[in-house]
C-alpha positions in Angstrom: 0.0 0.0 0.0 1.0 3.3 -0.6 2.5 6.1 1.8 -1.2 7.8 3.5 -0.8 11.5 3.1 -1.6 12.8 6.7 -1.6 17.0 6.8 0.0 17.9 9.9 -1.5 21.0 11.3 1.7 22.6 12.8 -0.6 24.7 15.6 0.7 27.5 17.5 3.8 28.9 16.5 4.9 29.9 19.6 4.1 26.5 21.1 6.0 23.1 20.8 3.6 21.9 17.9 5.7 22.8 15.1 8.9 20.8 16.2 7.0 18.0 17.5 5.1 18.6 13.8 9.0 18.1 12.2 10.2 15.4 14.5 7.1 13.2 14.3 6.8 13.4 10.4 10.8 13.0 10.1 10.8 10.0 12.0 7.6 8.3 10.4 8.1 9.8 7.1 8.7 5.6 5.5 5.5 4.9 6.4 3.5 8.2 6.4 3.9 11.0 3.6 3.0 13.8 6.2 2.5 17.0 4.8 3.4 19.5 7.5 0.6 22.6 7.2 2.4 26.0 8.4 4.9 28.6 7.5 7.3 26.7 5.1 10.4 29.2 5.3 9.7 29.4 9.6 9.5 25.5 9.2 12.6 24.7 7.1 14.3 26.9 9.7 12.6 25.3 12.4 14.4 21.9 10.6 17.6 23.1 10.2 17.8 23.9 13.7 16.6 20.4 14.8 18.5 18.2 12.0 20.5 19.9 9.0 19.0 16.3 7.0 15.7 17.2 7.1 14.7 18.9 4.0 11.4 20.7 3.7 10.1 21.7 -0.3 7.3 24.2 -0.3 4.2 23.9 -1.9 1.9 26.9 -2.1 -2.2 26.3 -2.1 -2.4 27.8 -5.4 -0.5 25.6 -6.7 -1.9 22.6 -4.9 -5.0 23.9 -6.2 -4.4 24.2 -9.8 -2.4 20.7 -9.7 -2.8 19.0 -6.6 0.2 18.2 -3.8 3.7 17.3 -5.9 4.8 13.0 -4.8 7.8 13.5 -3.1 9.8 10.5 -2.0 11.0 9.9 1.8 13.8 11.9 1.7 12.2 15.1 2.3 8.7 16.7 3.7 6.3 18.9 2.1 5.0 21.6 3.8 1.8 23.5 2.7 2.7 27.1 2.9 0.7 29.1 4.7 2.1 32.6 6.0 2.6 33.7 9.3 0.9 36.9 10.3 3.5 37.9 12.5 7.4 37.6 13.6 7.3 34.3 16.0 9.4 34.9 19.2 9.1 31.3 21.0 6.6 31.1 24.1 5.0 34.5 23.6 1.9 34.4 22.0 1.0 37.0 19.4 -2.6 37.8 18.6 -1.5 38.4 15.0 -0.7 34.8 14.4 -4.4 33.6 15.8 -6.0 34.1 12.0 -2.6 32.2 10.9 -3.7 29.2 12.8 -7.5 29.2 11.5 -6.0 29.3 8.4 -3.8 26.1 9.0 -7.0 24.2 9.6 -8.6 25.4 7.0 -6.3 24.4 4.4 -6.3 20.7 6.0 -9.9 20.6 5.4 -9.5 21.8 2.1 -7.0 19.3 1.3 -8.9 16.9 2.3 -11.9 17.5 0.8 -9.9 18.0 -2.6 -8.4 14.8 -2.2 -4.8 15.9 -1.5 -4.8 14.2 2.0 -6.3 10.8 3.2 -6.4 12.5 7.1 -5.4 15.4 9.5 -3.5 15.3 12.4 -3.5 18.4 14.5 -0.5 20.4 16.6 -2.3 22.1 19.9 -3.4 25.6 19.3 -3.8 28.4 22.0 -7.7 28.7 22.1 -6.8 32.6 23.5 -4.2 33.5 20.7 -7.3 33.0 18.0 -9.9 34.3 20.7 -7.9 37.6 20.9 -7.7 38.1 17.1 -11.7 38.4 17.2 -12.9 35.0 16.5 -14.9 33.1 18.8 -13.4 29.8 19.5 -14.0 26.7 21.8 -11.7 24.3 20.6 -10.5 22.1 17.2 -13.9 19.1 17.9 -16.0 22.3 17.3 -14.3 23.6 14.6 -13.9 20.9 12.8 -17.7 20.2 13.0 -18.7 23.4 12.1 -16.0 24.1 9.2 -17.3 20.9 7.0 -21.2 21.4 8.3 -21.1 18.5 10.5 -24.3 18.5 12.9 -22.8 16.3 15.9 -19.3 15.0 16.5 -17.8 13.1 19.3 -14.8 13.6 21.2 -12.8 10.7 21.7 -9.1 10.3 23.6 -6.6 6.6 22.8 -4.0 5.4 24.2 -1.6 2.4 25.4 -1.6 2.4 29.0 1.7 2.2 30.7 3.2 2.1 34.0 2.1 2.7 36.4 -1.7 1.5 35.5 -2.4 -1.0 38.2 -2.7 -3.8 36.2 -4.5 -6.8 38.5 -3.2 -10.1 38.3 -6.2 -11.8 37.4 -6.8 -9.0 34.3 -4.9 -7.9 31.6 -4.3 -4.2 30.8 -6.6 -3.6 27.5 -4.7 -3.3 24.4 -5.7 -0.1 23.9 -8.3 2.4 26.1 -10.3 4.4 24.4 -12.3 7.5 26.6 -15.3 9.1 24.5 -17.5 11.9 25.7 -21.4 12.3 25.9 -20.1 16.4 26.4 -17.6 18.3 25.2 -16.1 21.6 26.7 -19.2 22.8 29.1 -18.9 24.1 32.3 -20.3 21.4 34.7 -22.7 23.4 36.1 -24.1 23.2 32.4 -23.9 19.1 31.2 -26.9 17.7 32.8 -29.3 19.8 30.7 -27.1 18.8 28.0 -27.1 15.1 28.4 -30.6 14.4 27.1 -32.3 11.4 25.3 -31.5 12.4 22.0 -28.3 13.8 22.3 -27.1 10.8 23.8 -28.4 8.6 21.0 -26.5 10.7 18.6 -23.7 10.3 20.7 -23.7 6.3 20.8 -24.7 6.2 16.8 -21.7 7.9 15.5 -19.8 5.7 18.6 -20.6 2.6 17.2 -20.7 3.7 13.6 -16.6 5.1 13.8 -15.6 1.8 16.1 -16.7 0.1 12.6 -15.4 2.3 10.2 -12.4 3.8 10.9 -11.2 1.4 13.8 -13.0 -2.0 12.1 -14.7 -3.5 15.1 -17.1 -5.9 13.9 -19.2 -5.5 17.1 -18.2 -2.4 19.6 -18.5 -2.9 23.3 -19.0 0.2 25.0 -19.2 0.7 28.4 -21.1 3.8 29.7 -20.4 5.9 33.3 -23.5 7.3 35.1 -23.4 11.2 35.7 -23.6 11.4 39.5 -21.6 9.4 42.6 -22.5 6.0 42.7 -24.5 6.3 39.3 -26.8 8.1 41.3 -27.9 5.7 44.1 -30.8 4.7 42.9 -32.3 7.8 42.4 -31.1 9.1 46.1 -27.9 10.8 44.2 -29.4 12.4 41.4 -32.1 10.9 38.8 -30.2 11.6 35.2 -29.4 7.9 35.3 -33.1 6.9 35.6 -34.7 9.0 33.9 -31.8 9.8 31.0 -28.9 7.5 30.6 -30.6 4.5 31.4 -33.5 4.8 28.9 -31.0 6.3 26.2 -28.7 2.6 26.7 -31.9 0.5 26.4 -33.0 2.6 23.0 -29.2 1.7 21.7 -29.8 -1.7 22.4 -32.7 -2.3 21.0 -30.8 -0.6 17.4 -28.2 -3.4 18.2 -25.8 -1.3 20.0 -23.9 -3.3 22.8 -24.3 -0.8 25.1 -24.0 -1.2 28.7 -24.4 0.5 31.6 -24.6 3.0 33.1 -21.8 2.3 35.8 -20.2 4.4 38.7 -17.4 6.5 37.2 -15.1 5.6 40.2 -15.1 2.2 39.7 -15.6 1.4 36.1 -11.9 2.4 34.9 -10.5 -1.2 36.6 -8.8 -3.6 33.9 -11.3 -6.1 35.0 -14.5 -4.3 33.2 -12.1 -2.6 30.8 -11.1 -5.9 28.8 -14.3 -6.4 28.1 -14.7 -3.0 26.7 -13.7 -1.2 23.0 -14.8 1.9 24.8 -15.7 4.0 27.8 -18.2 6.2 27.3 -17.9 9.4 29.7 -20.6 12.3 30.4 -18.4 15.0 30.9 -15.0 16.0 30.0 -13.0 15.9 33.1 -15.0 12.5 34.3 -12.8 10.5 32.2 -10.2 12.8 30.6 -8.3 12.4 34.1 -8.3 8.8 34.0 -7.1 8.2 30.1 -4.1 10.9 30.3 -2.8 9.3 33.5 -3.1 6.0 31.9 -1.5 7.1 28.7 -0.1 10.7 29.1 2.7 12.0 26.4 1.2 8.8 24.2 -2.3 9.2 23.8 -4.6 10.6 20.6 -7.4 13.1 20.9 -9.5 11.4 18.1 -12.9 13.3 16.4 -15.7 11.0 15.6 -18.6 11.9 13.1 -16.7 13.6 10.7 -16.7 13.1 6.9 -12.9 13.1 7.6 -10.4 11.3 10.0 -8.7 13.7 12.3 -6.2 12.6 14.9 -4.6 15.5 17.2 -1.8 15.0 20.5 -3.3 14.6 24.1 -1.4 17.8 25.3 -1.3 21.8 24.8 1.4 23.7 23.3 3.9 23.6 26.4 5.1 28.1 25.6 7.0 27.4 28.7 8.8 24.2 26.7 8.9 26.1 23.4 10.7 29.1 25.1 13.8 27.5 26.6 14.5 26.4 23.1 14.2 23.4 20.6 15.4 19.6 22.0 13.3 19.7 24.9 9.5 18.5 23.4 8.6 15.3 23.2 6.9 14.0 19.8 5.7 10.8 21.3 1.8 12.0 21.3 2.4 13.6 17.7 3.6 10.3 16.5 1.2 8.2 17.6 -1.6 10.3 16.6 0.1 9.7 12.9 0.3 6.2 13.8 -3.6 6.6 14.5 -4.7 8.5 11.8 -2.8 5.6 9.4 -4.7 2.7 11.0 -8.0 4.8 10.4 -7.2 5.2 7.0 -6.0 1.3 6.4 -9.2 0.3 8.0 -11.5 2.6 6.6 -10.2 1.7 2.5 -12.2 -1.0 0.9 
């Protein structure tokens, strides 16, 4: 099979994300044609600086318009040129450069969409940098959706575990856990109006569906936490189980969706349910966030689900404290597996 084009969104300048960009595509570049998506000149310098044998050739989105991405071999990277709006000083963020990052993403999508890339994986952006440039933004799942018209996506974190999970002996550590969430980026005060029937059904559809068809899981298991302590206690806790979650479960079921549940959050992350499991799914982000990046931290891969498009981004931010004490000290690890990712999504999602 041929080299999957992955576009690598290089994120915020100022941040680690475009050497972990270079590093990770460098280092997978025999299996993955990554196309790095930034700054081409501030990239190729970024290079030189990390490895004089890196080569970067520029290709502008005219050009990749008018004729499509150039097939270069793996002895160099492409980078999609897209021009910075300001000078980058590293770990000082610059409102100028928060349309430069929009426009990174953008020209993913497009590329995409155009057929120039099989999938995108993301660098992190600083939601604040873009936010102070005068354009309202929550976070890449929600742009994403709304940039290719998608009504509902799902937010979705992978990952190895490593030491130290607390293996049992009787259990074996899953192969890989995977944390999806009923909510995205709410204030908590605000996720039990928005955990409702059909919102939930939405949620487990395009669950199921994606476990198919981009991770090809012939039947899903998904495993599914209550909202409150102790899933509620019967009612004596809180009744979103009762008269929410549980209902929204039975529905699934009864479309052939092996969903279980729902079970107390504090105990359902043990290796003993979780082998049984393809997925956790969580009702709020820091219910089961927490759990998956101590499990996996510095290896694990934000994943979107429900879009017409695979997208794979790191599990961390963009480290300005990192970025300012100089190149050498980031670790690509998350960047490189969410390549890794986005090329098992494409393998299992071709024909």
């Amino acid at each position: 099979m041929s080299r999957p084009r992955v576009a690598i969104t290089t994120g915020e300048p100022a941040g680690i994300g475009p050497e972990i960009a270079i590093r990770a595509a460098w280092a997978m570049r025999q299996r993955v044609n990554a196309v790095l998506v930034g700054d081409a000149a501030f990239l190729a310098m970024t290079a030189a600086e990390i490895d004089p044998a890196i080569r970067i050739s520029a290709v502008s989105t005219m050009a990749a318009r008018n004729a499509g991405l150039p097939h270069f071999g793996a002895d160099r990277l492409c980078a999609l040129d897209i021009p910075l709006g300001a000078h980058v000083q590293p770990g000082v963020l610059d409102k100028e450069n928060g349309r430069y990052v929009l426009a990174t993403l953008d020209a993913a999508i497009e590329g995409v969409q155009a057929g120039w890339f099989d999938a995108v994986a993301t660098a992190p952006v600083q939601k604040s940098t873009i936010n102070d440039a005068g354009v309202a933004f929550t976070g890449h799942t929600e742009y994403f959706a709304e940039q290719t018209g998608t009504a509902r996506v799902v937010m979705m974190l992978a990952g190895q575990p490593h030491s130290p999970w607390p293996a049992a002996a009787s259990a074996a550590v899953p192969p890989q856990l995977r944390v999806a969430l009923a909510t995205t980026h709410l204030p908590l005060k605000d996720v039990s109006a928005a955990l409702t029937l059909d919102s939930l059904a939405q949620t487990l559809n395009i669950l199921e569906a994606d476990l198919r068809r981009k991770f090809g899981l012939a039947a899903p298991r998904i495993l599914v936490a209550g909202l409150n302590p102790h899933a509620g206690e019967n009612g004596y806790l809180g009744r979103e189980e009762i008269d929410t979650i549980s209902p929204a479960l039975a529905a699934a079921r009864e479309r052939g969706i092996d969903a279980r549940g729902p079970y107390p959050a504090d105990t359902l992350f043990q290796p003993k349910y979780l082998q049984d499991a393809d997925c956790v799914l969580a009702m709020y982000h820091d219910q089961g966030l927490p759990v998956l990046k101590y499990a996996t931290f510095g290896h694990g891969v934000n994943i979107t689900l429900g879009l017409p498009l695979i997208r794979t981004s790191v599990d961390h931010g963009t480290a300005l404290d990192l970025a300012a004490q100089g190149l050498g000290r980031a670790d690509c690890s998350s960047m490189q597996a969410a390549l890794e990712a986005a090329l098992q999504m494409v393998q299992a999602s071709r024909p």
